[in-house]
N, C-alpha and C positions, 0 to 999 in steps of 0.2 A: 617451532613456529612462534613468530614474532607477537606481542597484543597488539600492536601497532595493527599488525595485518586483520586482526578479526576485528577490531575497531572497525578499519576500514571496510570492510565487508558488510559491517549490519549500519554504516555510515551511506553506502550507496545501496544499503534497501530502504533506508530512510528516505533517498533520495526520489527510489524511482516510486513508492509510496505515494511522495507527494503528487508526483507527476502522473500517477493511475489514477487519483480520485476527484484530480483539477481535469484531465482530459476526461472524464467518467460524467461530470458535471455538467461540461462545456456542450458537450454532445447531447445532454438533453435537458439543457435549457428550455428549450425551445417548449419543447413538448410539457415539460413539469408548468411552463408559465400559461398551456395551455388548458389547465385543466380546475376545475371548479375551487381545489382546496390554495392555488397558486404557491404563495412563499410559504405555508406549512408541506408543502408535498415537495418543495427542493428540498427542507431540513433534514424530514423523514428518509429523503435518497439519500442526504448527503450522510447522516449516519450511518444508512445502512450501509455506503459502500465505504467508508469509512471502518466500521467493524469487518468486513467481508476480506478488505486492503491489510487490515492488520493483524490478519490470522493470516492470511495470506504470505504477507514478508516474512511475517516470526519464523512462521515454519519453515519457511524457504530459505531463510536466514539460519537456522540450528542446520538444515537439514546439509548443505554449502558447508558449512564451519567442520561441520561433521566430518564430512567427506575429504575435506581440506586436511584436518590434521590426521587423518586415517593413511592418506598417500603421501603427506609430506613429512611426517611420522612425530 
Protein backbone atom coordinates (compact mmCIF):
# COMPACT_ATOMS: atom_id res chain seq x y z
CA UNK A 1 0.00 0.00 0.00
CA UNK A 2 0.89 3.08 -1.37
CA UNK A 3 1.51 6.47 1.41
CA UNK A 4 0.02 8.28 -1.13
CA UNK A 5 -3.20 6.31 -0.34
CA UNK A 6 -3.30 6.74 3.55
CA UNK A 7 -2.38 10.43 3.05
CA UNK A 8 -5.35 10.42 1.27
CA UNK A 9 -7.60 8.67 3.49
CA UNK A 10 -6.95 10.80 6.76
CA UNK A 11 -6.95 13.82 3.90
CA UNK A 12 -10.76 13.08 3.46
CA UNK A 13 -11.43 12.64 7.26
CA UNK A 14 -9.91 15.94 7.39
CA UNK A 15 -12.29 16.87 5.21
CA UNK A 16 -15.47 15.51 6.33
CA UNK A 17 -14.32 16.79 9.93
CA UNK A 18 -14.67 19.99 8.71
CA UNK A 19 -17.90 19.57 7.19
CA UNK A 20 -19.32 17.80 10.76
CA UNK A 21 -18.68 20.74 12.99
CA UNK A 22 -19.64 23.61 10.32
CA UNK A 23 -23.06 21.69 9.76
CA UNK A 24 -23.04 20.75 13.79
CA UNK A 25 -22.86 24.74 14.23
CA UNK A 26 -25.23 25.93 11.53
CA UNK A 27 -27.90 23.77 13.14
CA UNK A 28 -27.87 25.39 16.16
CA UNK A 29 -27.27 28.70 15.79
CA UNK A 30 -30.29 29.52 16.29
CA UNK A 31 -30.82 28.12 19.58
CA UNK A 32 -26.97 28.89 21.13
CA UNK A 33 -27.98 32.85 20.07
CA UNK A 34 -30.90 32.14 22.07
CA UNK A 35 -29.85 31.62 25.14
CA UNK A 36 -28.74 34.03 28.09
CA UNK A 37 -24.60 33.33 27.75
CA UNK A 38 -25.04 34.06 23.49
CA UNK A 39 -21.53 34.14 21.83
CA UNK A 40 -19.66 32.42 24.85
CA UNK A 41 -22.21 29.25 24.55
CA UNK A 42 -21.38 28.97 20.57
CA UNK A 43 -17.57 28.79 21.76
CA UNK A 44 -18.29 26.45 24.40
CA UNK A 45 -20.25 24.05 21.60
CA UNK A 46 -17.99 24.99 19.19
CA UNK A 47 -15.08 23.34 21.18
CA UNK A 48 -16.97 20.74 22.41
CA UNK A 49 -17.85 19.40 19.09
CA UNK A 50 -14.83 20.27 17.78
CA UNK A 51 -12.87 17.79 20.40
CA UNK A 52 -15.99 15.09 20.02
CA UNK A 53 -15.20 15.45 15.69
CA UNK A 54 -11.53 14.93 16.49
CA UNK A 55 -11.52 11.73 18.47
CA UNK A 56 -14.03 10.89 16.17
CA UNK A 57 -11.99 11.02 12.67
CA UNK A 58 -8.58 9.92 14.50
CA UNK A 59 -10.08 6.80 15.35
CA UNK A 60 -12.01 6.20 12.45
CA UNK A 61 -9.16 7.24 10.42
CA UNK A 62 -6.49 4.36 12.39
CA UNK A 63 -9.36 2.28 12.43
CA UNK A 64 -10.00 2.41 8.01
CA UNK A 65 -6.04 2.48 7.52
CA UNK A 66 -6.00 -0.49 9.64
CA UNK A 67 -8.43 -2.55 7.98
CA UNK A 68 -7.03 -1.22 4.56
CA UNK A 69 -3.63 -2.47 4.87
CA UNK A 70 -4.86 -5.77 6.74
CA UNK A 71 -6.79 -6.96 3.19
CA UNK A 72 -4.70 -5.22 0.93
CA UNK A 73 -1.70 -6.78 2.56
Amino acid sequence: MSSTTITLVFCLGGITFLVNWVVFLLLNQKKLENTILGMSSQIKTFLIYILISTIGVISMGIVFVSALMISHG
